[in-house]
C-alpha positions in Angstrom: -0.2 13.4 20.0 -0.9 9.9 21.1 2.2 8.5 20.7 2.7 4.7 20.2 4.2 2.7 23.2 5.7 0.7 20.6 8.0 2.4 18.4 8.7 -0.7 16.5 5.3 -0.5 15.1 4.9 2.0 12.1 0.9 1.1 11.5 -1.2 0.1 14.1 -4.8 -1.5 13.3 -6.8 -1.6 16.9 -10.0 -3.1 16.7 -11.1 -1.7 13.2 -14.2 -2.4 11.7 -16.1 -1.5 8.8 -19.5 -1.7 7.3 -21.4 -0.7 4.4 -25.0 -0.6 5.8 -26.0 -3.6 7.6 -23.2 -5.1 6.1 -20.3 -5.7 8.1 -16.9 -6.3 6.1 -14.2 -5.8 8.8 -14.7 -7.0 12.0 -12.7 -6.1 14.5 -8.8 -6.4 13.7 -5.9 -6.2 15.1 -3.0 -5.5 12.7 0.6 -4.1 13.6 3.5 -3.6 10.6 7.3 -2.8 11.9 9.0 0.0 10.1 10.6 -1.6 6.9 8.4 -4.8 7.3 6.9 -6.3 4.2 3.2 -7.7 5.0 1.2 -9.5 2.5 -2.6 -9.5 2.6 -3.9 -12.6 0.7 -7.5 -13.8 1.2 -10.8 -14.7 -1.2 -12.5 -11.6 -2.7 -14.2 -9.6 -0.8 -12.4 -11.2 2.3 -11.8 -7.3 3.3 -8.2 -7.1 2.4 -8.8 -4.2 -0.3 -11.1 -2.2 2.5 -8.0 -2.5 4.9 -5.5 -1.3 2.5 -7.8 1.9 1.5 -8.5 2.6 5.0 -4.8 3.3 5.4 -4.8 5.3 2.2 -7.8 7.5 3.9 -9.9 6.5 1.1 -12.5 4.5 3.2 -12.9 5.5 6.8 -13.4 2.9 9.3 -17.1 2.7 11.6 -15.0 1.4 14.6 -11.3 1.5 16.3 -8.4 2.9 15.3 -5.6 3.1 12.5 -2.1 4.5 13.8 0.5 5.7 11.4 4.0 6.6 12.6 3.0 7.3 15.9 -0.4 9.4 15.4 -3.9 8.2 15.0 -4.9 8.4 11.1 -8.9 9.2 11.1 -9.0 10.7 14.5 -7.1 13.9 16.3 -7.2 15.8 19.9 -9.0 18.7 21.0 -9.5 19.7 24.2 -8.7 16.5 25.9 -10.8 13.9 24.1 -10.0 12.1 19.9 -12.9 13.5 17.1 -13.1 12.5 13.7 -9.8 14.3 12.1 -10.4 16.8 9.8 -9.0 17.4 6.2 -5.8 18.9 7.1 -4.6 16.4 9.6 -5.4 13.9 6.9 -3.5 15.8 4.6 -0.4 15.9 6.9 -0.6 12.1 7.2 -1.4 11.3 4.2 2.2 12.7 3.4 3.2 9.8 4.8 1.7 6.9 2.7 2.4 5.6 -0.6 -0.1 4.3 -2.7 0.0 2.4 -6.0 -3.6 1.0 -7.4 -4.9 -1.3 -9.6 -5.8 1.3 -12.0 -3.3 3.8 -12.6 -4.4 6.8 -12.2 -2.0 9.0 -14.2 -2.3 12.6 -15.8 -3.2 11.9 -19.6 -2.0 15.8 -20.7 1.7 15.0 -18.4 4.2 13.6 -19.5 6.2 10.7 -17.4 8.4 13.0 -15.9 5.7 15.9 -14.7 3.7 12.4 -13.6 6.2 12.0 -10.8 7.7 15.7 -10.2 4.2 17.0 -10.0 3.5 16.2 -5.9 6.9 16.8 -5.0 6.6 20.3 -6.1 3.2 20.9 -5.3 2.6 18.9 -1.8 6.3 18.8 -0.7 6.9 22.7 -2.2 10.1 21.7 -3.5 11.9 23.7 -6.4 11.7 22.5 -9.5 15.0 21.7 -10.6 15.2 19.6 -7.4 11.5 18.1 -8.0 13.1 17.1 -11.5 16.1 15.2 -10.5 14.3 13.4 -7.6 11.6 12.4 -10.3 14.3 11.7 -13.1 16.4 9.6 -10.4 13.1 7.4 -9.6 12.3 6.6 -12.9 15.6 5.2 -13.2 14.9 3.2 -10.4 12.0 1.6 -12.0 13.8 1.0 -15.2 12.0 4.0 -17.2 14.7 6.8 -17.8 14.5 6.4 -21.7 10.7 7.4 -21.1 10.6 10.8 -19.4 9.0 12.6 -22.0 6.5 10.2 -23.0 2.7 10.5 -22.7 0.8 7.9 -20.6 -1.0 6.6 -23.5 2.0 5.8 -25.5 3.3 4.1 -22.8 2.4 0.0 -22.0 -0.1 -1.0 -18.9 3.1 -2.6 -17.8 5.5 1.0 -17.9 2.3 2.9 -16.8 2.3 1.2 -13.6 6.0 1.4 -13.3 5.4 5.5 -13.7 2.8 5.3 -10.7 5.1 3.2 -8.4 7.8 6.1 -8.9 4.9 8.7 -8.3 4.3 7.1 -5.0 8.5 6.2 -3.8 9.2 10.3 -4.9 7.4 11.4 -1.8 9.2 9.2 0.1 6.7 8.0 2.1 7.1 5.8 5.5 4.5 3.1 4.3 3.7 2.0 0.7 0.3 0.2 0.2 0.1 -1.8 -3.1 -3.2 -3.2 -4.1 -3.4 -5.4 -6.3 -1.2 -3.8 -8.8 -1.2 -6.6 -11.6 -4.9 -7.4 -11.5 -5.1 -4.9 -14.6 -2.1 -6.0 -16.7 -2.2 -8.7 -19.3 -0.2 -11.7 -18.2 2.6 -11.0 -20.1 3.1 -7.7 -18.7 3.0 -9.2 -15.0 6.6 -9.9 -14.5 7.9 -6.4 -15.1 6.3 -4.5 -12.6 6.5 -7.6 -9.7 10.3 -7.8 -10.2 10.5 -3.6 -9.6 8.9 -3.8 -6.2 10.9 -7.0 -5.4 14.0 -4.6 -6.2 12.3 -1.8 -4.2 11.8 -4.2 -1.2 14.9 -5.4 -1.2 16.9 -1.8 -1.4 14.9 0.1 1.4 13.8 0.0 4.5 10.4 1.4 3.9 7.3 -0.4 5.4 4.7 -2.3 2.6 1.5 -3.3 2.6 1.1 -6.0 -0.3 -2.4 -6.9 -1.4 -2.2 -9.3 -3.7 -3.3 -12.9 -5.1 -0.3 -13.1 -6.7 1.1 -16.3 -4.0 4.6 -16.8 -5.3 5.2 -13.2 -5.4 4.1 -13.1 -1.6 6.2 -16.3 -1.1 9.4 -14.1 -2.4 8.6 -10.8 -0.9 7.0 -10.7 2.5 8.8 -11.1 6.1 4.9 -12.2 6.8 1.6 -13.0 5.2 -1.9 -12.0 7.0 -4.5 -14.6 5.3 -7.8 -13.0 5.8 -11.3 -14.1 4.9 -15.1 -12.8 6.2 -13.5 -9.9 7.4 -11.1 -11.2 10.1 -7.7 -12.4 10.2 -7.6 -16.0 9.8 -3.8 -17.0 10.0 -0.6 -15.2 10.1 2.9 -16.2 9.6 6.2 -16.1 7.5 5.9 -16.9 4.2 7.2 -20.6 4.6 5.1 -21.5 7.5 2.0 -19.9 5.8 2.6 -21.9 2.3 4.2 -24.4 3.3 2.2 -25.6 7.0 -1.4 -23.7 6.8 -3.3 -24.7 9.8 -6.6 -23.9 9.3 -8.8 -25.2 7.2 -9.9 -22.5 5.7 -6.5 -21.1 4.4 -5.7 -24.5 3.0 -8.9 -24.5 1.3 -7.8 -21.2 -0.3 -4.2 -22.4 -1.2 -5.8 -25.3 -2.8 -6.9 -23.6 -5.9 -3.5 -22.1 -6.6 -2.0 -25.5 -6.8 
């Protein structure tokens, strides 16, 4: 099933656009991540970064191109010789695949922490329980949470809620994780935490991430690269130190501005 010519590429972005309308918000990229490779998206609002990151989390589907994922096209599948719109259970199977942690987060108020993150393993992976439990229990430790297992979400900090849904998502052991903009909804204070958890994650595994954030110093200390969008196309690209450090255009150093 239309398998990449580059295996060194886990997503593939070919040409994707997207519109809302007569509105055009993504126009036209190109956008390739290498298995384990840690890509920031950083950009003005509505520069289109978000739209990206939920077209890879099937949430928006693009109006034009393609989105790979491990090898298979994401929103579109084969029959009889020609690529159609997929339909839900090939986005199922590859959403299998993805990880996804949100600004908002999206728990189950009547679970508890530890059904949180055991629930899709046993339910969308079909594994036993016991073994659902131990997986969850194991990722919570991960995330510094093992004290808070049987805890309900709303006793639980914005800071430790989004640490539950960043275990949710690494349980299913997924080949990509997208994070968008996972601090935007946390007081200040409460920032740190959850940034230094997926520094730890990035720096123990070899999973790929997408990293949507305006949070510069934490793309600075993350990333391999950083993908500075705005107006819907990429503007500049580059490792961290060339991108902060040596912007080119004038429109990222316009953006970088503000932050200093």
């Amino acid at each position: 099933m239309n398998a990449l010519s580059q295996t060194s590429t886990i997503v593939k972005y070919s040409q994707v656009k997207k519109s809302y309308g007569d509105l055009e918000v993504i126009k036209g990229i190109d956008l390739s991540i290498a298995p384990g490779e840690k890509v920031a998206l950083i950009g003005p609002s509505g520069s289109g970064k978000t739209t990206l990151g939920r077209m890879l989390m099937t949430l928006e589907e693009p109006t034009g191109g393609t989105i790979q994922v491990d090898g298979q096209l994401l929103w579109h599948e084969e029959k009889n010789g020609r690529f159609v719109r997929a339909g839900e259970k090939h986005l199922h199977r590859m959403r299998e695949r993805i990880g996804m942690v949100f600004q908002h987060f999206n728990l189950f108020p009547h679970m508890n922490v530890l059904d949180n993150v055991a629930s899709a393993p046993r339910k969308v992976l079909k594994l036993h329980k016991r073994e659902a439990k131990e997986r969850a229990e194991a990722m919570l430790a991960k995330v510094g949470l093992a004290d808070k297992i049987d805890v309900y979400p709303s006793q639980l900090s914005g800071g430790q809620k989004q640490r539950v849904a960043i275990a949710r998502a690494l349980v299913m052991n997924p080949k990509v994780m997208v994070f968008d903009e996972v601090t935007s909804a946390l007081d200040p204070e409460l920032v740190g935490e959850v940034l230094e958890v997926i520094k730890d994650i990035a720096r123990q595994g070899d999973m790929a991430m997408m990293l949507i954030t305006h949070e510069m110093d934490f793309a600075r200390d993350v990333a391999d690269r950083v993908v500075f969008g705005a107006d819907g196309r990429i503007v500049e690209e580059g490792p961290p130190k060339e991108i902060f450090e040596n912007p080119k255009s004038d429109r990222l150093q316009s953006f970088l501005g503000r932050f200093r």
